[in-house]
KOLLO-856801 format. One record per residue (C-alpha): residue in one letter; x, y, z. Coordinates in steps of 0.5 Angstrom, whole numbers, plus 500, padded with zeros to 3 digits. Each point is the difference from the previous one (the first is absolute). Last residue first. Layout:
<rs>
aXYZ;...
</rs>
This chain:
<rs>
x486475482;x500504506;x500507497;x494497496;x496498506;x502507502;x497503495;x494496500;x498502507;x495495502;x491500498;x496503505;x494495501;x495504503;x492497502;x495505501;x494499503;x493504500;x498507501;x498505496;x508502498;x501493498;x502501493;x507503502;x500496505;x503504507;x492502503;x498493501;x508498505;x504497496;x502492500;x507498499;x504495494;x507502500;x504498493;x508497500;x497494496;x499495505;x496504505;x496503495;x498491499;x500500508;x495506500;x496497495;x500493504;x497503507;x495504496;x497492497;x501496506;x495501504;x496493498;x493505498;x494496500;x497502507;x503507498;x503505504;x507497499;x507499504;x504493499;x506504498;x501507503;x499506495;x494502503;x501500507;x503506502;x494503496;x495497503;x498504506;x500506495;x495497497;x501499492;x496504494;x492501500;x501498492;x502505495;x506497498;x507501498;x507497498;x506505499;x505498497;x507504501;x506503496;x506502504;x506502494;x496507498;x499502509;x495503503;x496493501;x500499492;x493498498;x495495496;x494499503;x496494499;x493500502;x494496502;x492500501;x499506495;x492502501;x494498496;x499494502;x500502508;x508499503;x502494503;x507500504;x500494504;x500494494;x502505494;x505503505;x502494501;x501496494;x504507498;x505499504;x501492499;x501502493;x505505501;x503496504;x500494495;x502504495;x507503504;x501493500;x500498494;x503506497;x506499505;x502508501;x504506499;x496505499;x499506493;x495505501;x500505495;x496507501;x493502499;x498500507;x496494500;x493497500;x497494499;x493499501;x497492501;x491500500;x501504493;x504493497;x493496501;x500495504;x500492499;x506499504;x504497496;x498505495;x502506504;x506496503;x503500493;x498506498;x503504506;x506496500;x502503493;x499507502;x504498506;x506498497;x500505494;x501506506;x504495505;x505499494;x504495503;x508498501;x500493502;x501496506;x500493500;x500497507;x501494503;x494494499;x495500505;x499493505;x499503506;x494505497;x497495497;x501495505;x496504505;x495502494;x498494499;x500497507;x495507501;x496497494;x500493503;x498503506;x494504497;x497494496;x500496506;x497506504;x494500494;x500492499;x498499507;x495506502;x496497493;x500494505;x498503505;x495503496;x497494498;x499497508;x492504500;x498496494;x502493504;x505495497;x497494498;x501501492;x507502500;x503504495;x502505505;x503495504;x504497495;x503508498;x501502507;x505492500;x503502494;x502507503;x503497507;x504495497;x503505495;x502505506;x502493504;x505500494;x502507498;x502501507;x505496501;x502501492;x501506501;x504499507;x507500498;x499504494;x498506503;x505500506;x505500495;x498506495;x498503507;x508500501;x502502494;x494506499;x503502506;x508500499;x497503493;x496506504;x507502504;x503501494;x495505497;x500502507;x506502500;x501502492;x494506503;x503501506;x504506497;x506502503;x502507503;x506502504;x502505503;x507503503;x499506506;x505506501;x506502503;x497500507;x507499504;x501495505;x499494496;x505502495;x497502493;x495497498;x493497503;x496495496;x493498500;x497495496;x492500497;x496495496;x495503495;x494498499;x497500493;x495505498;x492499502;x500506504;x505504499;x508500502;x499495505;x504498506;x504494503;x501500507;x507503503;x504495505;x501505506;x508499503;x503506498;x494504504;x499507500;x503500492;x495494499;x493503503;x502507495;x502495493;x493496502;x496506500;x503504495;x499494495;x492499502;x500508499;x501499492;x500508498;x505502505;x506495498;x500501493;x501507501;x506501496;x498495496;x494504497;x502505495;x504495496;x494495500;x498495505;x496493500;x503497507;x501494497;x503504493;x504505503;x503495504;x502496495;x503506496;x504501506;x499506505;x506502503;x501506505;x493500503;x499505506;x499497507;x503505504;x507496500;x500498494;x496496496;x502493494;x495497497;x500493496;x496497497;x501492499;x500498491;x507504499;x501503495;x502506504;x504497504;x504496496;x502505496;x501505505;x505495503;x504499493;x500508500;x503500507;x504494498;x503503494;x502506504;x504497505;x503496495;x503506496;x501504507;x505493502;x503500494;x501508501;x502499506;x506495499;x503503494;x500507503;x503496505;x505497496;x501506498;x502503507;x505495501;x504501493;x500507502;x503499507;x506495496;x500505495;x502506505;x504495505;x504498494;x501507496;x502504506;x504494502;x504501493;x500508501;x502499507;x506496498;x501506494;x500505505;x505497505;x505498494;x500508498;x501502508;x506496499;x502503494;x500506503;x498506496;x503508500;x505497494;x494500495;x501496494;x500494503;x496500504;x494502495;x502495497;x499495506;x494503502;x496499493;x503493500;x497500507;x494502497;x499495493;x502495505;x494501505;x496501493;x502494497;x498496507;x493503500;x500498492;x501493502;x495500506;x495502496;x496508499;x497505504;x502498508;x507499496;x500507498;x498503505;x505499504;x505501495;x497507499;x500501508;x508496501;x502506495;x498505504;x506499505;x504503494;x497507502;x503500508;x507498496;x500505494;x498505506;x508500501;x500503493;x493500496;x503500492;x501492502;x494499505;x496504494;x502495495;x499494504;x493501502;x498502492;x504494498;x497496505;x492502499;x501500492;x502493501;x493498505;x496504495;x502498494;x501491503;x492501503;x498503493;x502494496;x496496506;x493504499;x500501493;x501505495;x496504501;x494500507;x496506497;x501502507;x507498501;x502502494;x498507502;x502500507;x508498498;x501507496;x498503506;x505496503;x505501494;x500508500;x502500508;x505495498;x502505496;x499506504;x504497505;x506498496;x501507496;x499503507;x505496503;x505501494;x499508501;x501500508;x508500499;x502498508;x504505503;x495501506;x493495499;x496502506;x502507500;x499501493;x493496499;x498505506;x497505494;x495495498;x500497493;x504495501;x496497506;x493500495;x504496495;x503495507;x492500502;x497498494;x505494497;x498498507;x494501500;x498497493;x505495501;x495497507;x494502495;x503494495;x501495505;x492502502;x498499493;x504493500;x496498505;x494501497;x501496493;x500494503;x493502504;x498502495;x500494496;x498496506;x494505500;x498499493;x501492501;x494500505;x496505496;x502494494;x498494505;x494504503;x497502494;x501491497;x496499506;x494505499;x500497494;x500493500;x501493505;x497503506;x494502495;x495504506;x493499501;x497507502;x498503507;x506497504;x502506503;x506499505;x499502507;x502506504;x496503505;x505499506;x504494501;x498494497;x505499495;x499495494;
</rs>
């Protein structure tokens, strides 16, 4: 991946590196090394086309005569034309490629020698200049062809020129044997170079193969990936956005590119960064009641260049989930070492209450102590309950849930257990499903506890609704949410930093435990139990308190399975 400029790979969809793209690159890339083999051929035979060209354009000229004096210019017209003729001739084959490409090496290569020899025999003292031509031809034979063949046109030219000396007085054997073993070095150097560049096509596109399968490997796994990724340039620009990303940071096509000026929490961590490396960003959320996100920076390119800047974004929720395991097993410990230690003196202290009630000298005035006794004792019973209910709670069995049946059917059943009409509960949707990933349990005993409070806090007159259940999506089709409102006074702002906190309670009877025990139920299921302020319910706009569970994203839970 470069980090220079503005250049960034495009990750915007999963790619199959085992598929198409690859089996395109593979065909393209054996198209280009098939060009590429008919390609110097092509050149060889622009380099005849000139030359059979040129000495066809010098017969024509009027200073042929003085150049070629007493010498009989109709055999080398003849030739040169003919040589012309088969060059053009050459480009056709070439372009539809037939007959084969080793067939069409030896024909050029042969019409290349008896051509050159002809012309250096009909040439007179020229001949000698012209034969040197034939290193060419058997030079660009063997960068063309095999070794074997190179060394059959090398011999197939000196047994031209040894001919040709044969039969012309004017030529020197020895100038013959000079030219045959330059033909023969010729054709060893050229076929050795060859044999070399090949290997190194070889090479590189082995390399370029590989280079490819890991960039479409690499885009794979970032885009699958659970952790966001976010790649910026230098002006702070995104250049990389992965699915996960668009999915924590909640952003469509249209808005990734200004991912980072509509969430001004992230802004801020990734300025305060870049002024200082050695800065720990904090963990931000999206929105209210979404799920934290964890922020690590980091800088690319070298470190005196501003290259651009590498963000990882990772959900807490699998965090804290795990961190609230590690809890619940440490109280789980703590609970059963001292239950019975408090169990015990617990069961004294209430049997001896009840004695003393039953006691026929104890004063009238005394009797309302001992009521004081029994109501506390049941009050810290109650709270060991709790603490060992909490510690001791099975592993979660989360299920695929309707939310829209789901309350329907818990509506009924807390009206009748409550013995309140079915109007005292209003249920409410946005006509659309609403499917969470949750244990059924767990998410009844916090709906419950929910509307135990609003039904103890929140009561309305008669002939008003005391509780309600709205069903919704915050924004987005894969985040539904439950809204549990009253019309109550609602909670005090003093109070709201400690209502979630164990032990907490307004009520003389109440063990504290019952909000602090929903929120670590959500908890468990990926899910964010919060309070909204009265105006942000649904079914709280008069006031009142609304409680918000805000279900977790279940595309991405079915991503991670």
């Amino acid at each position: 991946m470069s980090t220079n400029g503005n250049h960034w790979p495009c990750i915007d969809s999963p790619i199959d590196y085992s598929g198409p793209d690859r089996r395109h690159a593979q065909s393209r890339g054996g198209q280009d090394s098939s060009n590429n083999t008919w390609r110097p051929l092509q050149l060889l035979n622009l380099y005849r086309l000139l030359i059979s060209g040129g000495l066809s354009a010098l017969f024509f000229a009027e200073s042929y005569h003085s150049l070629f004096n007493g010498i009989n210019p109709a055999p080398l017209v003849v030739i040169s034309f003919g040589y012309l003729l088969c060059s053009l001739c050459y480009v056709i084959t070439i372009k539809y490629k037939k007959p084969r490409f080793s067939r069409q090496v030896s024909l050029h290569i042969v019409t290349d020698i008896i051509a050159i020899t002809l012309l250096a025999h009909f040439a007179g003292d020229f001949g000698n200049d012209i034969a040197v031509l034939l290193a060419v031809a058997v030079a660009g034979g063997s960068v063309l062809s095999t070794g074997r063949n190179a060394l059959f046109f090398a011999a197939l030219a000196s047994f031209a020129v040894l001919l040709d000396t044969f039969y012309s007085p004017t030529v020197s054997y020895t100038h013959a044997g000079i030219l045959g073993i330059t033909f023969f070095a010729a054709a060893m150097l050229a076929t050795y170079l060859a044999q070399r560049i090949r290997n190194s096509e070889r090479l590189a596109e082995q390399r370029g193969s590989d280079l490819l399968t890991m960039e479409q490997l690499t885009r794979y796994v970032i885009q699958r990936m659970q952790t966001g990724v976010l790649v910026l340039d230098s002006n702070n620009q995104p250049q990389l956005v992965n699915q996960a990303t668009r999915e924590l940071l909640s952003l469509d096509e249209n808005s990734a590119v200004q991912c980072i000026d509509m969430h001004p929490d992230l802004k801020r961590e990734l300025l305060r960064w870049q002024q200082d490396r050695q800065y720990q960003p904090s963990s931000i959320q999206v929105q209210q009641g979404s799920c934290e996100l964890t922020l690590r920076f980091a800088h690319l390119g070298r470190k005196e260049e501003k290259a651009g800047t590498l963000i990882f974004l990772e959900d807490n929720t699998a965090l804290v989930q795990q961190a609230q395991q590690l809890k619940l097993a440490s109280l789980g410990r703590l609970t059963a070492s001292i239950a019975h230690e408090i169990r015990n003196p617990l069961g004294a202290i209430s049997h001896a209450g009840q004695l003393l009630a039953e006691s026929a000298d104890i004063h009238n005035n005394d009797q309302r102590l001992t009521e004081i006794i029994s109501q506390q004792s049941k009050r810290l019973d109650k709270i060991v309950d709790n603490v060992m209910q909490l510690s001791q709670r099975k592993a979660t069995h989360s299920e695929i849930i309707d939310l829209v049946t789901w309350v329907q059917q818990f509506k009924i059943e807390f009206c009748q257990n409550m013995n309140l009409v079915e109007s005292s509960i209003l249920v409410t949707n946005d006509k659309t499903p609403c499917i969470a990933n949750f244990d059924p349990s767990h998410l009844h005993q916090v709906v419950w506890n929910l509307c135990t409070n609003a039904l103890r806090h929140g009561q309305a007159d008669s002939d008003k609704v005391s509780i309600g259940l709205s069903l919704h999506h915050d924004g987005r089709d894969y985040l539904p949410v439950l809204d549990v409102t009253d019309q109550g006074p609602g909670i005090d702002k003093p109070m709201l930093d400690k209502i979630f906190e164990p032990f907490f309670t307004t009520n003389s009877s109440g063990t504290g435990l019952g909000l602090y025990i929903a929120r670590e139920l959500c908890a468990n299921n990926q899910a964010r139990l919060h309070y909204l302020p009265a105006a942000s319910g649904v079914q709280s706009k008069n006031g009142g308190a609304c409680f918000r569970i805000s279900f977790a994203d279940t595309r991405r839970q079915h991503q991670a399975a």
